[in-house]
N, C-alpha and C positions, 0 to 999 in steps of 0.2 A: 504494500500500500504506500502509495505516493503522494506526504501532502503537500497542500498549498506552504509557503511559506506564509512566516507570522506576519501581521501586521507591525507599524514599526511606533516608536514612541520618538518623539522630538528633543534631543539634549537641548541646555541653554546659550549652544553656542550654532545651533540650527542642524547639525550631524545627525541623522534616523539610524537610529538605533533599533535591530531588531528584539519584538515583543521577548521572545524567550531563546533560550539557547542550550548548547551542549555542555556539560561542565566536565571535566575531564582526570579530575583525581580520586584517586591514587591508580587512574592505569601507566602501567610503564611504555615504554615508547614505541610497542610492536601494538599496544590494547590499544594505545590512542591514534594510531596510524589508521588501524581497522574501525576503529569508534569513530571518528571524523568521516573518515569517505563514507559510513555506510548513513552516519546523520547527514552530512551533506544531500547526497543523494536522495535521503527520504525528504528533503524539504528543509533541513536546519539552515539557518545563514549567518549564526552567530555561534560563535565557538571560545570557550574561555580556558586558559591554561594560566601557568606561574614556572617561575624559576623554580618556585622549590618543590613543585611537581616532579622533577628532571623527568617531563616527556615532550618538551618542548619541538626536539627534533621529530619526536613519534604525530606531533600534529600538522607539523610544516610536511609533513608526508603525506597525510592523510586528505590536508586541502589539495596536492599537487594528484594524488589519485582518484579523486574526487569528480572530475571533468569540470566540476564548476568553476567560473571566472574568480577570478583574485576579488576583482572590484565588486562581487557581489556579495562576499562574505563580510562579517563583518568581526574582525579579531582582536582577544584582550587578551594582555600577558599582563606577571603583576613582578613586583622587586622584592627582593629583602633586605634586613636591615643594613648590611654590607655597603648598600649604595646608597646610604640616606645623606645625600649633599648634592652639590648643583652639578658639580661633572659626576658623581657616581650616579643619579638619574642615568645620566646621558648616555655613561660607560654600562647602564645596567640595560638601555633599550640597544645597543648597537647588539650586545650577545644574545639578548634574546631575539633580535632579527636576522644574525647570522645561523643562530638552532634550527629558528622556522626555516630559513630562508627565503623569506621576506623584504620587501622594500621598504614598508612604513606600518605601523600596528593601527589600528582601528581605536583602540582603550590601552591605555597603560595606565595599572592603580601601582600605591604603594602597598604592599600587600598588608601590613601592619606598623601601626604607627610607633610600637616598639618605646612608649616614652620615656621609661631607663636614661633611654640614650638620649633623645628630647633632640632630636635632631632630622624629623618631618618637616617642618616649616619647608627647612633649606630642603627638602628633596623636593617636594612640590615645587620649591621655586624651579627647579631643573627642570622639571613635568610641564611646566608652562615655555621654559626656552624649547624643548622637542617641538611644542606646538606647535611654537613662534616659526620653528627651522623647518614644519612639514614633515617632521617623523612618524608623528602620531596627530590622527585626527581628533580625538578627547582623551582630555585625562581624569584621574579622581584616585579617590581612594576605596579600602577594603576593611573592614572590619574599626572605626574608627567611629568615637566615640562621642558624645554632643561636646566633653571639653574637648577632643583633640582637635572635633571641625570647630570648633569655638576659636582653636588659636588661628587656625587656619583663615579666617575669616576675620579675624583681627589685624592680622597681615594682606588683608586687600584678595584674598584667594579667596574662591570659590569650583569644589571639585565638580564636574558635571554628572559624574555617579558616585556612590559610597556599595560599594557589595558589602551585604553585612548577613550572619546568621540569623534567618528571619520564618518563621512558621507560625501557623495557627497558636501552637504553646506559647512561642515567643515571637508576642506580636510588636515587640520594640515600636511603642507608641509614641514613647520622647522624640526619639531619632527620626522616626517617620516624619513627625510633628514638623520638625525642624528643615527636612528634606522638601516639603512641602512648600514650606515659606521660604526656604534661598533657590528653589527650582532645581534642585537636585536629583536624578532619579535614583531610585530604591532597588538597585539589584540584588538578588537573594538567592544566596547558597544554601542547600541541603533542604529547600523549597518545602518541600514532604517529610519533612521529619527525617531523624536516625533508627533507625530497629523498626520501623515500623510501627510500632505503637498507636500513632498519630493515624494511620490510616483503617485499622482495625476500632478506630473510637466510633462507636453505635451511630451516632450522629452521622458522622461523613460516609459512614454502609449507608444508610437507610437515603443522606441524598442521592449517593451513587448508583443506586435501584430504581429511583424515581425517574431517572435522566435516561437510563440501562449503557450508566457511563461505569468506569473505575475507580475505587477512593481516591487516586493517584491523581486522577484528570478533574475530580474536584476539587480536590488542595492547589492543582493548579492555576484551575479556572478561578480559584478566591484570588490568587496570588496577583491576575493578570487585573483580573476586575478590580484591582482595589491600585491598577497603575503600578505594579510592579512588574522586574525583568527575572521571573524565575528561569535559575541553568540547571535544574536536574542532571544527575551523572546518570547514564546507561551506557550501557554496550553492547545490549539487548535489541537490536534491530526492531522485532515488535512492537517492544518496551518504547522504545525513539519515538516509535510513530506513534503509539499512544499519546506518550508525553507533547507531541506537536499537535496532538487531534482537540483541540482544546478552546478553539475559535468559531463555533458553529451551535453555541448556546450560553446561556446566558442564567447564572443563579438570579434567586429573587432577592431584593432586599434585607428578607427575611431571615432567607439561607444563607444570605454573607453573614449579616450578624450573628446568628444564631455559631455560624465556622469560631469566628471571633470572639466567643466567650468560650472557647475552649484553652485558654491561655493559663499557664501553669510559672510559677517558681520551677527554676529548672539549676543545681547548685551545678551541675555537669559542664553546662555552657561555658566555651571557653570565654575567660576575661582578658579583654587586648587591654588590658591596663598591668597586666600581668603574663598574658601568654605571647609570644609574637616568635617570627624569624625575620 
């Protein structure tokens, strides 16, 4: 099954960004070789990786296997704390476009804002020379936090995504908040929850039968409805196409909220005030 590509959402610097995407860890560089060309070709057009993935070269494979145009895809690699300064930005996008083998990234985040070291500000400022030089079409950051975008924006910055850990349990309301009012989009990893859990909850069965959808493609469908860029990881061909089939209904108000008060304390969730690479 072959779907339609997503719709796409508008950054604040006018770049269309597609609605959802492929997310790619922890496969290593043969999973994501085959994980890309096989989402490509179902319809994906956004694909995300990181350095400290190391499959960077496994995705720059998988777009050239792919048959689909460079220019259609739209690509995010992310940094670690290694290059948090204005030329290690710089020195972090040149290696991660020499992996892919690549001309210029789509998204370059910082993957964590690492504040230990307290030394984000300057890699942003980097993030923004790339732009300035046409390396990279947007930039932003990854798992960062209302003070870290707070400094960020005290400094005249403003990132055009924030990817952060975001699901029905943890419906990170502050951050949205905030994402909202500086025009930020809201990209979200692990979309669906971990272990499953999230999707086995009475609630998300009983919409999923109503639709004769999967709890999977409802956790999505809240994710998109509510303006966000969920990357689910698959490598499940099927699974891809499910996770893309998700543009062709619509919950009710009722059912969004009713998703949204399934939100949980979660002590597991990593803290980027404390976890980072």
């Amino acid at each position: 099954m072959t779907n339609h590509p997503a719709p796409t959402i508008k950054l604040h610097n006018g770049v269309e960004m597609p609605q959802t995407g492929l997310g790619t860890w922890p496969l290593d560089d043969t999973g994501a070789a085959q994980a890309v060309a096989s989402a490509l070709q179902t319809g994906y057009r956004l694909v995300d990786t990181a350095e400290n993935y190391g499959n960077e070269t496994g995705v720059g494979e998988g777009i050239r296997q792919s048959g689909v145009a460079r220019d259609a895809i739209f690509v995010t690699s992310k940094f670690n704390r290694a290059w948090h300064s204005v030329e290690g930005a710089q020195a972090a996008c040149e290696a991660s476009l020499k992996r892919l083998g690549l001309d210029y990234l789509d998204l370059l985040l910082i993957h964590w804002p690492n504040p230990d070291q307290d030394r984000y500000v300057e890699a942003f400022e980097g993030l923004v020379r790339l732009l300035e030089a046409g390396k990279v079409r947007a930039i932003g950051t990854s798992n960062f936090k209302p003070d870290h975008l707070q400094r960020l924006f005290d400094a005249g910055f403003v990132p055009h995504v924030n990817q952060i850990q975001l699901d029905p349990y943890h419906a990170r309301e502050d951050l949205v908040a905030i994402h909202m009012e500086r025009g930020i989009v809201t990209e979200t990893w692990s979309p669906i929850g971990r272990g499953g859990e999230l999707l086995a909850e009475p609630l998300v069965v009983s919409i999923a039968q109503r639709y004769g959808r999967t709890p999977a493609q409802i956790v999505l469908r809240w994710q998109v409805q509510r303006g966000f860029v969920p990357v689910p990881k698959s490598a499940d061909p099927e699974r891809q196409a499910l996770n893309l089939d998700i543009f062709d209904f619509q919950l009710t108000d009722e059912e969004m909220t009713a998703v949204a008060t399934l939100k949980r304390d979660d002590p597991q969730m990593l803290d980027a005030d404390v976890f980072g690479h």
